[in-house]
C-alpha positions as CSV (number, residue, x, y, z in Angstrom):
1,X,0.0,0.0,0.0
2,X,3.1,2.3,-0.4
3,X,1.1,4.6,-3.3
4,X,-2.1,3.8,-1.6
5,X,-3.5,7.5,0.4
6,X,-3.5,7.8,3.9
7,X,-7.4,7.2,4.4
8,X,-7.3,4.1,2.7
9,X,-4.2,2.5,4.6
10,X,-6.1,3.7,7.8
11,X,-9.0,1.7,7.0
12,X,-7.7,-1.4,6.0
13,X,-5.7,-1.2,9.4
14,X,-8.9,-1.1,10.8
15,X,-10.8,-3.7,8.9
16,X,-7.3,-6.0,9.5
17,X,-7.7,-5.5,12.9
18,X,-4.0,-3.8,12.8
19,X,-1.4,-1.7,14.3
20,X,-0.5,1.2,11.9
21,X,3.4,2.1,13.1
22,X,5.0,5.4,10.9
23,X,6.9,8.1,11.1
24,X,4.2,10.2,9.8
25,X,2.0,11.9,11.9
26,X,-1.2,12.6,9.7
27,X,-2.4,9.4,10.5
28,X,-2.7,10.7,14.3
29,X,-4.3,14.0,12.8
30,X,-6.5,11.6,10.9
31,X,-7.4,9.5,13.8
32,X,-8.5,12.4,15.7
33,X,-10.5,14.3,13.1
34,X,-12.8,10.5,12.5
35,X,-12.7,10.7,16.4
36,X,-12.2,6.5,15.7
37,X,-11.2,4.2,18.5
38,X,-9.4,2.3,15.9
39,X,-6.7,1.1,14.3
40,X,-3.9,1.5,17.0
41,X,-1.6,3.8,15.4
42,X,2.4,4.1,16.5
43,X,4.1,7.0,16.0
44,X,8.0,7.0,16.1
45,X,9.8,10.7,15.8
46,X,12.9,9.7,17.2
47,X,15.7,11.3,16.0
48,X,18.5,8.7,16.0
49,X,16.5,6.0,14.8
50,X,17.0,5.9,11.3
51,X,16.4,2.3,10.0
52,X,13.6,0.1,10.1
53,X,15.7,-2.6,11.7
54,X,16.3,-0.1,14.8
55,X,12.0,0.6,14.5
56,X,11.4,-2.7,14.9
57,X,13.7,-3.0,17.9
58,X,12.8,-0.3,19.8
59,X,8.7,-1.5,19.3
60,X,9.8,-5.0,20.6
61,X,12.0,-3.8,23.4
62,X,8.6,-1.9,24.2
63,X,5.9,-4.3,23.2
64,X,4.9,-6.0,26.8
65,X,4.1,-2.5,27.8
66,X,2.1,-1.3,25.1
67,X,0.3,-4.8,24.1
68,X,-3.5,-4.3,26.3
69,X,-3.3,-0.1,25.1
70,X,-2.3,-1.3,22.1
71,X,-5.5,-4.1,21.9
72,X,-7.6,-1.3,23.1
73,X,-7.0,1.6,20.9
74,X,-4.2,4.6,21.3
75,X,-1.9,6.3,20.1
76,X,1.9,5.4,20.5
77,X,4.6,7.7,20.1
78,X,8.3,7.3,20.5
79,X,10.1,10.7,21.1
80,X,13.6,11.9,22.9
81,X,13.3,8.3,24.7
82,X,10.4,8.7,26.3
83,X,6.3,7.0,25.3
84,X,3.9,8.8,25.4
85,X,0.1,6.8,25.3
86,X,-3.0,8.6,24.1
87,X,-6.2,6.3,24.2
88,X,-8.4,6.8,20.9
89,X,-10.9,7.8,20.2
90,X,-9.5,11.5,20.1
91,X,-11.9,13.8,20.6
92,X,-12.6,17.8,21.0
93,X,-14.3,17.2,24.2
């Protein structure tokens, strides 16, 4: 789905029951404007990681903490070594 716009990669998360992980944050923007409680969307602006090899690392080293939030619907994001968890859906209120 590399060519494939951001709405539709959202929604086949969604329908695959999966975890969107990026380092693009209009998928969060997204999220919030649908106010939708899924899919799970991780959000990695970490400077020094550079390759998807050190993306998947950092997810694994992390996963055991993240898996029920993760299950349940949030957003995930990975910056200057910290996590930060927002549950979805994302709303004005």
């Amino acid at each position: 789905m590399q060519d494939a716009e951001d709405v539709n990669i959202l929604e086949r998360a969604r329908i695959e029951s999966r975890v969107l992980v990026s380092a693009d944050s209009d998928f969060a923007a997204l999220l919030a404007l649908q106010e939708a409680p899924q899919p799970s969307f991780v959000l990695f602006r970490e400077k020094n990681v550079v390759s998807a090899e050190q993306y998947a690392n950092l997810l694994l080293a992390n996963m055991a903490a993240l898996e029920s939030e993760l299950n349940c619907g949030c957003v995930v994001v990975f910056r200057g070594g910290l996590i930060r968890i927002r549950s979805l859906p994302i709303s004005a209120e």
